[in-house]
C-alpha positions in Angstrom: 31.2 32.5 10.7 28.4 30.9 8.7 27.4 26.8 9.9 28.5 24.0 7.9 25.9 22.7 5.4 25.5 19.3 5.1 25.8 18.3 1.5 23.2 17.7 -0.6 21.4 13.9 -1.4 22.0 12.9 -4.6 18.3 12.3 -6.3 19.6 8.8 -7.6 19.8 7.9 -3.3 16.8 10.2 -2.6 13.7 7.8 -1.3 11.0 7.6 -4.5 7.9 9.4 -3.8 4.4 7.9 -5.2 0.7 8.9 -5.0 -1.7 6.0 -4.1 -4.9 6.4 -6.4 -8.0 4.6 -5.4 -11.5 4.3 -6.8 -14.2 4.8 -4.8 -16.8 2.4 -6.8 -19.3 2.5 -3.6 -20.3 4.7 -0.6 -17.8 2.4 1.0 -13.9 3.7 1.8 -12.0 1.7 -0.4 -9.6 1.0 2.5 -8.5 -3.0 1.2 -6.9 -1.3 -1.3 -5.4 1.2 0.4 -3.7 -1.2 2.8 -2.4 -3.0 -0.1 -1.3 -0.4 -1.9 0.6 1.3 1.7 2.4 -2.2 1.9 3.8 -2.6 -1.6 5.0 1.1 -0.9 6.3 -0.2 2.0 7.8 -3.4 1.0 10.1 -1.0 -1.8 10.6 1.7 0.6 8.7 3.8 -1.3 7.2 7.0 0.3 3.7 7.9 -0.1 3.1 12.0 -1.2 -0.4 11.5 -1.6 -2.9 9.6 -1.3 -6.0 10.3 -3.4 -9.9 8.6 -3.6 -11.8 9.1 -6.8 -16.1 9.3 -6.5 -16.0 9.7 -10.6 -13.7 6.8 -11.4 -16.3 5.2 -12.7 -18.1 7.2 -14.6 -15.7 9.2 -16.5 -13.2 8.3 -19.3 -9.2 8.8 -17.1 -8.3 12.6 -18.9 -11.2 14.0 -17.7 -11.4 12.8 -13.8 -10.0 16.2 -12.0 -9.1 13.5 -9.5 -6.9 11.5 -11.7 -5.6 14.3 -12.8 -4.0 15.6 -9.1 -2.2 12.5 -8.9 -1.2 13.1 -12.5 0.2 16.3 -11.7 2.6 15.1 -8.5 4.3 13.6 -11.5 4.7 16.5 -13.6 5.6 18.6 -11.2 8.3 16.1 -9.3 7.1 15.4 -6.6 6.5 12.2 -7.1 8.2 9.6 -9.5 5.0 6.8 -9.8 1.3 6.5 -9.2 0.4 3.3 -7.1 -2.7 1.7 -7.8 -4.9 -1.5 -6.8 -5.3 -2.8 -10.3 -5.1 -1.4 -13.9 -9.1 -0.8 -13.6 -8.4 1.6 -10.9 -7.4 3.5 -13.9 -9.5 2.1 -16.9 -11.0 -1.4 -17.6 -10.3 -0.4 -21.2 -6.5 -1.2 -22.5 -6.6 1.7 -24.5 -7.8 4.0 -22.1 -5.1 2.8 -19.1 -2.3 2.4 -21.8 -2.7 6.1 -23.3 -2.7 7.0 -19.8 0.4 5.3 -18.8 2.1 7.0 -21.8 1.6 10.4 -20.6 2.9 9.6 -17.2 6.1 7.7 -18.8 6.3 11.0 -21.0 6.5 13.0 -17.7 9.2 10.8 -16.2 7.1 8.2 -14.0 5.5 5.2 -14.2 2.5 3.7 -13.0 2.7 0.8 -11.1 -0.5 -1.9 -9.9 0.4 -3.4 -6.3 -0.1 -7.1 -6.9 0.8 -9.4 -4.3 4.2 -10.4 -3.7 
């Protein structure tokens, strides 16, 4: 006689997953943004998949920061619906830059989102 399985969660109740991307802009641990972005995640009961710190955010344009591009692919590959950041620079201080880059992760079915203060 085989166990009951329980049934499964529909995705639509499943808890959304994010990855926290930070840039490292000194030898310093960017860690007051890190706290800020764990407590937006927290404040939406969001759960955190991964959390990644960039050296090269500053110094390289978004597509080609291998970095960037981890967090990007948590996205494609579902396991996580959003990438948390401190602020839009995190990603670019150029619109065009952060706004082509939001494009491909809405194309892949996430969003990126800045934690801002609430």
């Amino acid at each position: 006689m085989n166990a009951p399985t329980a049934p499964a969660i529909p995705k639509t109740l499943q808890r959304l997953q994010v990855v926290i991307y930070l840039a490292k802009t000194n030898s310093a641990f960017p860690e007051r943004e890190l706290n800020s972005c764990e407590a937006y995640a927290r404040a939406f009961n969001w759960g955190i998949s991964l959390i990644v710190v960039d050296d090269e955010a500053n110094v390289r344009a978004p597509e080609y920061r291998p970095m960037l591009q981890a967090a990007f692919r948590q996205v494609l590959d579902g396991q996580a619906g959003a990438i948390l950041i401190p602020s839009k620079a995190t990603i670019s201080p150029i619109d065009g830059e952060f706004n082509e880059f939001a494009q491909r992760v809405e194309k892949a079915a996430g969003f990126i989102q800045v934690a801002t203060g609430r």
